[in-house]
C-alpha positions in Angstrom: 85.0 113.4 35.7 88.8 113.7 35.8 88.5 116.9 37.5 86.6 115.4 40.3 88.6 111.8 40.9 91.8 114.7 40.5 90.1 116.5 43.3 89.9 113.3 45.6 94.0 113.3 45.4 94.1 117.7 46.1 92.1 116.7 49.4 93.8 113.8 50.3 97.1 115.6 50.5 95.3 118.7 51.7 94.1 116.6 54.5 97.8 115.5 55.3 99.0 119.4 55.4 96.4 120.0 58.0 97.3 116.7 60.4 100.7 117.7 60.0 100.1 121.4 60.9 98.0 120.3 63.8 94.8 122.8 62.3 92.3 120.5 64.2 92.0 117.5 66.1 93.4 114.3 63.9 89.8 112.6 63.8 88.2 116.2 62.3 90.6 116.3 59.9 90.4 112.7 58.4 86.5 112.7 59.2 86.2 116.0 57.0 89.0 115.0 54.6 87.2 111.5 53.8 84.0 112.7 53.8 85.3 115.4 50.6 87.1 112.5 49.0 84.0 110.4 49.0 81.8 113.2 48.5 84.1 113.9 44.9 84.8 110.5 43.8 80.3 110.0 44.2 80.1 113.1 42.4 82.0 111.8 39.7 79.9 108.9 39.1 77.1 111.3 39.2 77.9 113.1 36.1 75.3 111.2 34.0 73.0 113.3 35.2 72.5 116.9 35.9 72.6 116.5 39.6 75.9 115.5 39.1 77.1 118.4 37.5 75.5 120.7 40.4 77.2 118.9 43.0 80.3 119.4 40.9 80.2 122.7 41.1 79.2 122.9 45.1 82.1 121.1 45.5 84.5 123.7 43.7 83.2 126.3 46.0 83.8 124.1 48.9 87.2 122.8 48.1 87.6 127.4 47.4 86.0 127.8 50.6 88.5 125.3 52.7 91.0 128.2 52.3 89.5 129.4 55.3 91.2 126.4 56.8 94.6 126.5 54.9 94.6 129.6 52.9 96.6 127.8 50.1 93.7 125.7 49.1 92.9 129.6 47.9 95.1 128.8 44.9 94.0 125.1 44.6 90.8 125.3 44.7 90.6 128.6 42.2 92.9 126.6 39.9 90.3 123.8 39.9 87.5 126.0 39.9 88.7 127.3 36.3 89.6 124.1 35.6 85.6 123.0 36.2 84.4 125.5 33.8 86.7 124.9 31.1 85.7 121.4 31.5 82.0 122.0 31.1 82.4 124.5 28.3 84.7 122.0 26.2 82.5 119.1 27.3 79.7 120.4 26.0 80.9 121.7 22.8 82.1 118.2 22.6 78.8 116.9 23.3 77.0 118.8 20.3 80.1 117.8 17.9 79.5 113.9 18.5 75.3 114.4 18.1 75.9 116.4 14.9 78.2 113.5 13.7 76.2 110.7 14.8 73.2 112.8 12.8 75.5 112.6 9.6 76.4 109.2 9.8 72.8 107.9 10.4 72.2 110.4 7.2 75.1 108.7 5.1 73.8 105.3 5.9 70.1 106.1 5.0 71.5 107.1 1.8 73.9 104.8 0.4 72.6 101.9 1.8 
């Protein structure tokens, strides 16, 4: 989730570097601009389910796509891309630690109670 709400600040200021550099019309670039931010910060709240986590990762190839646009979002949106895995590997890993815990407390309780 952090990834994501971080994501809604890359764009935001992403979205300023291409008013200021004049890439498009002013109403384009807010109009695509918002609808990323609002696009991230819903994908965010979608995370409790898988769909969530899908949309997650369209978005990191969008955000690596918008280097078409401004080529530095290249870097910025690899960096986040990596960023998204790691998350999902880690957040996973972390997923199965707290079931197997939970497991052994219920186990503990059972027995010593």
């Amino acid at each position: 989730m952090s990834v994501l709400v971080s994501e809604v600040c890359i764009v935001l200021f992403a979205s300023l570097v291409a008013f200021g550099l004049r890439l498009a019309e002013p109403g384009v670039v807010w109009a695509v601009g918002g609808a990323a931010m609002v696009a991230c910060a819903i994908c965010a709240g979608l995370l409790r389910h898988k769909l969530g986590y899908v949309l997650g990762s369209v978005i990191q190839a969008l955000l690596l796509l918008s280097g078409l646009a401004l080529p530095m979002m290249f870097v910025v949106g690899a960096i986040f891309a990596i960023i998204w895995v790691v998350a999902l590997r880690v957040g996973g890993r972390i997923d199965v630690e707290r079931q197997e815990r939970y497991a052994a407390e219920l186990e503990y309780h059972r027995t010593h109670s």
